[in-house]
C-alpha positions in Angstrom: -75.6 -26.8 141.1 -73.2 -26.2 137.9 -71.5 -23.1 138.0 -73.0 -20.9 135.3 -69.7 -19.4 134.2 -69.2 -22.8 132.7 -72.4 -23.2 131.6 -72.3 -20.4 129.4 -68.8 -21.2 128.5 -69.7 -24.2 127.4 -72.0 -23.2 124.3 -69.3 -20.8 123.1 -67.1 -23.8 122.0 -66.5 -26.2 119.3 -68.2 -29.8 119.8 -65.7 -31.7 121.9 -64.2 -35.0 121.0 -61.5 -35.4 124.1 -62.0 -38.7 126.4 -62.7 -38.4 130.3 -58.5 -38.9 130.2 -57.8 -35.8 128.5 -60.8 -33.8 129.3 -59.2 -33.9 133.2 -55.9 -33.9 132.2 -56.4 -30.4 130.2 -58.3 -29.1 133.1 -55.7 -29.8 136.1 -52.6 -28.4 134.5 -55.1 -25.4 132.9 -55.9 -25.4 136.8 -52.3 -25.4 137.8 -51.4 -22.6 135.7 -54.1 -20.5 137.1 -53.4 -21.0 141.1 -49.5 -20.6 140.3 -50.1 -17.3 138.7 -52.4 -16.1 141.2 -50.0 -17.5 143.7 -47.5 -15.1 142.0 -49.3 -12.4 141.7 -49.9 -12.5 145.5 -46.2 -12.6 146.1 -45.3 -9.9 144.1 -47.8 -7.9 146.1 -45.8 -8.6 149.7 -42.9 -7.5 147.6 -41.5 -11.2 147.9 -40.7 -10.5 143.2 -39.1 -7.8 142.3 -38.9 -6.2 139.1 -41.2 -7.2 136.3 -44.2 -10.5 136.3 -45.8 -10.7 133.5 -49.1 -13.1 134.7 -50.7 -15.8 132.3 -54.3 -15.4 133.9 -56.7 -16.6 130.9 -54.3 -17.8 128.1 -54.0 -21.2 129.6 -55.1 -23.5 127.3 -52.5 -21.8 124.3 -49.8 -23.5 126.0 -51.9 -26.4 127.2 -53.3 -27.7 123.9 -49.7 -27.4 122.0 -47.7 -28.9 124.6 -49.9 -32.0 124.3 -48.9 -32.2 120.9 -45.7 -32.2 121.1 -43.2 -35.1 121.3 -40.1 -35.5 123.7 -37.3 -33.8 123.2 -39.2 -31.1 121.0 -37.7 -28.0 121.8 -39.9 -24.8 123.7 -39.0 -21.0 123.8 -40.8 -18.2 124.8 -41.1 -14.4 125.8 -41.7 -12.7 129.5 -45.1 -14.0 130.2 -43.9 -17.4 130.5 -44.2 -19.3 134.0 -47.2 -21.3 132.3 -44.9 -22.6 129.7 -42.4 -23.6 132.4 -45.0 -25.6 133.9 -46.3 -27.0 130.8 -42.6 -28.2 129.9 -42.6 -30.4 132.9 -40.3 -28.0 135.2 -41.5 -27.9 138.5 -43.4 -25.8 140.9 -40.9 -25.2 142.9 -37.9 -24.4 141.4 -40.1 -21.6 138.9 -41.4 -19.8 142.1 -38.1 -19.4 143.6 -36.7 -18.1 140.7 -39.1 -15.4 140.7 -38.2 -15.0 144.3 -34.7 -14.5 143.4 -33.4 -17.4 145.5 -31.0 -20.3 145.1 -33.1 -23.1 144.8 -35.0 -21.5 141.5 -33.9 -22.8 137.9 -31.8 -20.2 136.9 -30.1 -20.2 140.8 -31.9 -17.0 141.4 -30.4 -14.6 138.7 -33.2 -15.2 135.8 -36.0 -13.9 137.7 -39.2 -13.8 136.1 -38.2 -13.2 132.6 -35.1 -15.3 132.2 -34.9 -19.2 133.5 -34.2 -22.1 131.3 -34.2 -26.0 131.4 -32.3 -27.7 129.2 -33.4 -30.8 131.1 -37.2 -29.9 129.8 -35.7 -28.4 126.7 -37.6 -24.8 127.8 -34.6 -22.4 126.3 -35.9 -19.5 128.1 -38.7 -17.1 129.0 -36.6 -13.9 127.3 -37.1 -10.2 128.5 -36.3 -8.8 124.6 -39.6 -8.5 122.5 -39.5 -10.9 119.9 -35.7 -11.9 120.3 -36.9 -15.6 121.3 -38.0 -16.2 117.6 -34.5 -15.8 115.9 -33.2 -18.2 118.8 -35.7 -20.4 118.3 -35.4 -20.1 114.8 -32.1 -21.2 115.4 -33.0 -24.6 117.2 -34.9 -25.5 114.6 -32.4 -25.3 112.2 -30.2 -27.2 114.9 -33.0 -30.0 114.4 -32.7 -29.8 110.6 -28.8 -30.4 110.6 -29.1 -33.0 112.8 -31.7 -34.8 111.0 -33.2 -36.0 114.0 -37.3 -35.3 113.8 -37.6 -32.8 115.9 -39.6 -29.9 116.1 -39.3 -26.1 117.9 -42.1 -24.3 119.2 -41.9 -20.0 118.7 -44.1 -18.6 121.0 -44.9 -14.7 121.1 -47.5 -12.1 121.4 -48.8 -9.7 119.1 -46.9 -7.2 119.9 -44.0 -9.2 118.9 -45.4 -10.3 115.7 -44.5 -6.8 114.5 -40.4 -6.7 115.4 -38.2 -7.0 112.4 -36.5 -10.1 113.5 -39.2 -12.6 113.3 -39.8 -11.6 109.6 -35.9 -12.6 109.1 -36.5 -15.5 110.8 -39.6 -16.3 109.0 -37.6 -16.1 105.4 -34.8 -18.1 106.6 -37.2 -20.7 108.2 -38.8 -21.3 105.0 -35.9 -20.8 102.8 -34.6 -23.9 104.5 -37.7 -25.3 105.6 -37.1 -25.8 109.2 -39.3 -27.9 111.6 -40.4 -25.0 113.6 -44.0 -23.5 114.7 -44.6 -20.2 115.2 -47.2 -19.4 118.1 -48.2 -16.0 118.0 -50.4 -15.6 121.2 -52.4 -12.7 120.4 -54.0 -11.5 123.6 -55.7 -8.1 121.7 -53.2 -5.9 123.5 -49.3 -4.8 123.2 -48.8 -3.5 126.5 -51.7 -1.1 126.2 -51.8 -0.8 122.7 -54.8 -2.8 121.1 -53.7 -5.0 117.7 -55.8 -2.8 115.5 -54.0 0.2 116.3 -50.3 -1.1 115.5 -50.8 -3.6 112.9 -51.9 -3.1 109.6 -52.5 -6.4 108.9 -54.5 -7.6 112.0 -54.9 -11.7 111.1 -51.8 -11.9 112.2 -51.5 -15.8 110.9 -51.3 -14.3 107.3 -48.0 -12.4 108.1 -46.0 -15.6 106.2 -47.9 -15.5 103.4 -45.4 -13.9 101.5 -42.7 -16.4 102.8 -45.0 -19.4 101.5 -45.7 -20.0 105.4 -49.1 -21.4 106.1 -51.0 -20.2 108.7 -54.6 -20.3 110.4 -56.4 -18.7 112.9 -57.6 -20.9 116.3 -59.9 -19.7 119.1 -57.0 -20.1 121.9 -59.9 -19.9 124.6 -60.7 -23.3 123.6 -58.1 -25.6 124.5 -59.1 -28.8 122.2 -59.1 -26.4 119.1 -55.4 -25.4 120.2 -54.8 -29.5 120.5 -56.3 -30.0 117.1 -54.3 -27.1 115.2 -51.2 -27.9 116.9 -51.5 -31.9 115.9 -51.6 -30.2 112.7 -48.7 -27.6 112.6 -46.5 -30.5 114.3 -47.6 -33.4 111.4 -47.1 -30.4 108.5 -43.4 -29.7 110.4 -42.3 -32.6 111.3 -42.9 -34.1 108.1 -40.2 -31.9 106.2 -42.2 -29.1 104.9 -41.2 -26.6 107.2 -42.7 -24.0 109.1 -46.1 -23.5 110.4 -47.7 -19.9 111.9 -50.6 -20.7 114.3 -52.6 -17.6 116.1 -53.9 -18.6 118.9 -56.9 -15.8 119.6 -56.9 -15.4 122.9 -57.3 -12.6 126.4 -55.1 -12.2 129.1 -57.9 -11.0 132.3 -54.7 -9.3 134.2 -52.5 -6.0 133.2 -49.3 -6.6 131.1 -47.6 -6.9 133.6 -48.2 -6.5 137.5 -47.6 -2.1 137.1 -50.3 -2.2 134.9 -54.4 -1.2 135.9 -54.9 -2.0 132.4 -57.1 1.3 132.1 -56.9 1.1 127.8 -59.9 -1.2 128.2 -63.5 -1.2 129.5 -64.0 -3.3 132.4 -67.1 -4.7 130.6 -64.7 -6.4 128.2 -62.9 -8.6 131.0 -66.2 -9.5 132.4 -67.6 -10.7 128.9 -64.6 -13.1 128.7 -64.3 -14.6 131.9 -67.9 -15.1 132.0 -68.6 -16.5 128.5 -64.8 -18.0 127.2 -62.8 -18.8 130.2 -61.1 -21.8 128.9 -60.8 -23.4 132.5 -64.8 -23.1 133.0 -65.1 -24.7 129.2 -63.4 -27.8 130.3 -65.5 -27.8 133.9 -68.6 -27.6 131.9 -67.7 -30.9 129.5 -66.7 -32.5 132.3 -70.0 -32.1 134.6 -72.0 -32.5 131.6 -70.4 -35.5 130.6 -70.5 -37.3 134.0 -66.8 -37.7 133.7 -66.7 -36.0 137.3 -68.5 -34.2 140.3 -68.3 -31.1 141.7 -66.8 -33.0 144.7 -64.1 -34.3 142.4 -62.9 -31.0 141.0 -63.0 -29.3 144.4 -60.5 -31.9 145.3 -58.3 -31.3 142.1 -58.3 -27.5 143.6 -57.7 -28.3 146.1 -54.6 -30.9 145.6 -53.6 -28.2 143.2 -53.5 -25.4 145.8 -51.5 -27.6 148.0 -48.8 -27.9 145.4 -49.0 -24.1 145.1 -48.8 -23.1 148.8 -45.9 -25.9 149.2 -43.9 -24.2 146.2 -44.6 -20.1 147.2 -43.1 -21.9 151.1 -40.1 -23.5 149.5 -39.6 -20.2 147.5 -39.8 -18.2 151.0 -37.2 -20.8 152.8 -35.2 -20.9 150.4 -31.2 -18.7 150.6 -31.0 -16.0 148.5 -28.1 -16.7 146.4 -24.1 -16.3 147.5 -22.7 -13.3 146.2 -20.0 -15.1 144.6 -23.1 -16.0 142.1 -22.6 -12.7 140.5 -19.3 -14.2 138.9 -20.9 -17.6 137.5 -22.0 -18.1 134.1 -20.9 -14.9 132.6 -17.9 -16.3 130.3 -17.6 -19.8 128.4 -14.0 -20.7 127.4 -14.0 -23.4 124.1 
């Protein structure tokens, strides 16, 4: 029998045009995203991560639905809460969870951590620990792409809590000064920390914020991850096409703390309940999909549990895995030109 999570999910969302393709496509890296993070989160509480971990739990299909509109050798940064966005770029399993393990074998050689790894291979330019730093730097690719002429196209993300730093509204006025091919992704997950949007921002439709740049902007229900696909199609057509920037709010909920210290007591318990029961994006897509015939529940218990396996196998490479020489402390601290 269906679950009901999904059934009630499923009448929450807007009609859906994806093929059986896409449809399982969206759900096993949404699904992927989920067991790594829960992975992590399990990790963290062995004391296998240290310092911060800022989990993804429930915003999956943000970075799901505009990484499937993008093109290679578009260009991705992002904040702390960003081991989804890893995955989503193509890095692998492996090499993110032993980075948050602190060991050799992870992207950034161990040194990064949670916050801080990069892939220039993937062209992910980091996961960055300062709020709302990575939207000057991405800023700055963009305008990379636009000397370069090449038809390419950066991708901002950040929370709401970011949206109000002084730095992205810089970058905002030079993006469209100069009409870069860049698009802002402000995942607004209802809470700063602890801090709910209405009680920091004036403005709280926080996809209006470049109006007085000349920045378009909409609002999209970030639960849903075909609405993200459909808005971020749009954003990249509108960027890519010369006219420069594009804000998209994704409205979405994170089900965790801000970060792994955090009981997340600012909220009722009710409210979590109410979203993963009636908007988790992952039950959405399970829903389509059983409705649809496109699979069984026999067929998404194995995606689990192929999914799981790829999990385990990565949090036992991280755990195997040397910590890195101390000589490592004296690497990539100084570039001569």
């Amino acid at each position: 029998m269906r679950n009901m999570a999904a059934k009630r999910a499923s009448k929450t969302k807007s009609a859906s045009t994806a093929d059986k393709a896409q449809l399982l496509q969206y759900y096993s890296e949404m699904l992927m995203m989920r067991r790594f993070e829960e992975k992590a989160g399990q990790l963290y509480g062995m004391g296998l991560i240290a310092g911060f971990c800022h989990l993804y739990i429930g915003q999956e299909a943000v970075v799901v639905g505009v990484q499937n509109a993008l093109e290679e050798g578009d260009q991705v940064i992002t904040g702390y809460r960003d081991h989804a966005h890893m995955l989503a770029c193509g890095m692998e399993a492996r090499g993110v969870m032993a980075e948050l393990t602190g060991r050799e074998g992870g992207y950034s050689r161990g040194k990064g951590g949670s916050m801080h790894m990069f892939s220039r291979e993937k062209n992910f330019y980091g996961g960055h620990g300062i709020v709302g730093a990575q939207v000057s730097i991405g800023t700055g690719l963009a305008f990379a792409d636009r000397y370069k002429d090449n038809g390419k196209v950066a991708v901002a993300y950040f929370g709401d809590g970011a949206a109000n730093q002084g730095q992205v509204y810089e970058s905002f006025n030079m993006a469209k000064l100069w009409d870069l091919p860049i698009i802002y992704v402000i995942e607004n997950n209802q809470y700063a920390m602890g801090t709910a949007v209405k009680r920091a921002s004036s403005e709280t439709e926080l996809h209006k914020r470049g109006i007085s740049f000349g920045i378009p902007g909409e609002a999209v229900d970030g639960m849903d991850v075909e609405a993200v696909r459909k808005a971020a199609d749009k954003a990249a057509k509108h960027t890519r096409s010369g006219k420069g920037p594009y804000i998209l709010e994704m409205k979405t909920y994170r089900y965790r703390g801000h970060s792994m210290s955090d009981t997340a007591k600012y909220r009722p318990r009710e409210e979590v309940d109410e979203m993963r029961s009636h908007h988790d994006p992952i039950d959405h897509i399970k829903a389509l999909l059983l409705d649809r015939g496109y699979a069984t529940e026999d067929d998404l218990k194995a995606i689990d549990k192929k999914t799981k396996a790829v999990v385990n196998d990565s949090a036992e490479f991280a755990k195997t895995s040397p910590e890195p020489d101390p000589s490592e402390l004296w690497t990539d601290v100084l570039v001569e030109v």
